[in-house]
N, C-alpha and C positions, 0 to 999 in steps of 0.2 A: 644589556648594558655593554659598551662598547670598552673595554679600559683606557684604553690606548689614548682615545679623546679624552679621557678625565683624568689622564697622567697631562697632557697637553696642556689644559686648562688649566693644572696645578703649577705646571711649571712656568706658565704664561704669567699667570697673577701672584704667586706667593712667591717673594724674595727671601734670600738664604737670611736676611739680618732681621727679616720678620723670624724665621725658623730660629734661630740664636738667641732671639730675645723670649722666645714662649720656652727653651730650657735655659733661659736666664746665662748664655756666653755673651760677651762680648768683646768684639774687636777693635783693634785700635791700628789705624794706618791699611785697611786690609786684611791683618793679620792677627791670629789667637794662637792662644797655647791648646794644640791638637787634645781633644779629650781623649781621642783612642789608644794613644800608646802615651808611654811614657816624656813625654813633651818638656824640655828647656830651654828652645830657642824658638819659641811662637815659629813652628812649623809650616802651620794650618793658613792657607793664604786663600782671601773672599777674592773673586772675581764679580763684581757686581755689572759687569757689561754685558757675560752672557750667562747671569746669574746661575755660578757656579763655584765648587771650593775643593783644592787638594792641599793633600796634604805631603812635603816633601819628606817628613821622618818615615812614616809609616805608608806611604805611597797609593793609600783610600782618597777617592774623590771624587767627583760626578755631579747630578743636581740635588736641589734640595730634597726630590725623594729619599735619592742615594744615601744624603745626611740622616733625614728618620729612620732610614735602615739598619746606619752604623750604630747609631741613637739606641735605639728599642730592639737591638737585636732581631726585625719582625721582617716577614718577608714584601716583595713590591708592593701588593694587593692590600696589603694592610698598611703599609705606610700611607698608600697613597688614601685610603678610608684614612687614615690619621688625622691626615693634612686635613683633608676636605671635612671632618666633622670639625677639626678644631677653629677651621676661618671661615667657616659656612659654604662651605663650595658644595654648590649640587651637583652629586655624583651619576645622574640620570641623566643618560644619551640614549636614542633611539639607537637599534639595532637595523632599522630599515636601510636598503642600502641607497635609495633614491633623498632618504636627506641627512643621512651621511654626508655625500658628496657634497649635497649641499652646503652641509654646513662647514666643508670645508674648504666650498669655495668663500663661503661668507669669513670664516679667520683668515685668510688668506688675505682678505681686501685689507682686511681690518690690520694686519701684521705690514701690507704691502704702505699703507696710507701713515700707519706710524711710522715707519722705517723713513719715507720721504719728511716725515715731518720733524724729526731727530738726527737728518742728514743738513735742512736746511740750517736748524740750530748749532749744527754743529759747525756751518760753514760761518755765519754769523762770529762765533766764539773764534774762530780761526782768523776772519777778519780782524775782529777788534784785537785780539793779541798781540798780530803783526803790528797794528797800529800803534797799541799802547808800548811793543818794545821800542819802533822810532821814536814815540816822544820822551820818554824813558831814556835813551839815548841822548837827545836835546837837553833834556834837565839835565844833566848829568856833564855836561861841556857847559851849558850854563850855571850850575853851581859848584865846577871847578874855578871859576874866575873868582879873580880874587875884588872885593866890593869896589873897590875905587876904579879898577877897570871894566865896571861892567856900563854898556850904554843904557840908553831908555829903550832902543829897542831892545835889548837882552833883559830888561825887565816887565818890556810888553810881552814878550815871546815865553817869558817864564810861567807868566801871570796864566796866558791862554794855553800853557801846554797844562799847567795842574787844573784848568777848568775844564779843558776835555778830559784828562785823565779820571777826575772827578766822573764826569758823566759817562766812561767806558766801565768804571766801576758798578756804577748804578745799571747800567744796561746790560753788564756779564753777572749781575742776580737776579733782573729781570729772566733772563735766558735759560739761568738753574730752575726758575719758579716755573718756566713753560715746559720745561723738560720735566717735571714732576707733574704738572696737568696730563702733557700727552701721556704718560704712563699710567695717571690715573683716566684718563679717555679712553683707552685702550683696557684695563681692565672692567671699566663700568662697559664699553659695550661687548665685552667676552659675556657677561656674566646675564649681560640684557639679552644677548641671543641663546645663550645655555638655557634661562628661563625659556625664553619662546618656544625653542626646541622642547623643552618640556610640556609646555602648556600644548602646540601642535599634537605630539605622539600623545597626548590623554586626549586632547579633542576626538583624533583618529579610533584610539578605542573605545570611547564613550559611542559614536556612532556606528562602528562595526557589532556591539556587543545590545543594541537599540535593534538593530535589521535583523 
């Protein structure tokens, strides 16, 4: 068994707000009240972009291994058995070094094809921001006028600026909904080639151990 790939794997698919919720913490805005030391000003701050968490009182922090460690007191090898008994993570990686490689060319596509696909989202959401602050802008000289001076065009232009606004709203949750897809894509095919890899290295010893 290789660890290192099934530290990867852990830290690929399991989020720290999953890790929080199975010891019942929760955060609010990012932030909790640090469990490890004596904590009064929600220390403990989540980074969920490179699912990660320190903590400024007590200056502990790293990934969500690192948390089961502070957690359970228990060392890498065991947190990481922790994690993966507790969310079903197969902890069997071949030790071969020909699909090793391989398999890390294949997360590598896998990481490379999310990564593009959570950049385009993200350019989307950058778009429509700039957008909605110009028309945000607009309403906002248009509902400083006072009613008697406003024209028909300032109330056609009002009309069509809260109906796009309207529809940038609906299409910046569309964009949260896609951004939770690709993360769940990205985990369903971690987890679809971890099985293969599995199923591979038993086929391989079923036939060596047949000869």
């Amino acid at each position: 068994m290789n660890q290192s790939l099934v530290a990867d794997e852990v830290k690929r698919t399991v989020t720290m707000e999953q890790i929080l919720n199975v010891y019942g913490y929760r955060m609010k805005h990012g932030k909790m009240m640090c469990p490890f030391h004596g904590d009064r000003k929600a220390s403990l701050h989540i980074y969920t972009k490179n699912n990660s968490w320190y903590c400024f009182g007590c200056m502990k922090g790293g990934s969500v291994i690192d948390f089961v460690m502070a957690q359970e007191g228990c060392n890498f090898a065991q947190a990481v058995t922790a994690i993966c008994d507790t969310f079903g993570i197969d902890n069997h990686v071949t030790d071969n070094p020909l699909d090793m490689d391989r398999s890390m060319k294949i997360r590598r596509t896998i990481d490379f094809l999310t990564e593009k696909m959570l950049e385009q989202l993200d350019a989307l959401d950058e778009y429509h921001e700039a957008e909605m602050n110009t028309l945000t802008q607009i309403s906002r000289r248009i509902y400083a006028k006072k009613r008697e001076e406003m024209t028909a065009r300032d109330y056609t232009m009002k009309l069509l600026c809260d109906d796009r606004m309207a529809r940038i709203e609906d299409k910046a949750a569309r964009i949260r909904e896609a951004r939770e897809e690709v993360k769940a894509w990205k985990t369903t095919k971690y987890r679809e080639h971890l099985t293969s890899t599995k199923t591979t290295g038993s086929n391989r010893r079923r036939r060596a151990t047949s000869a």
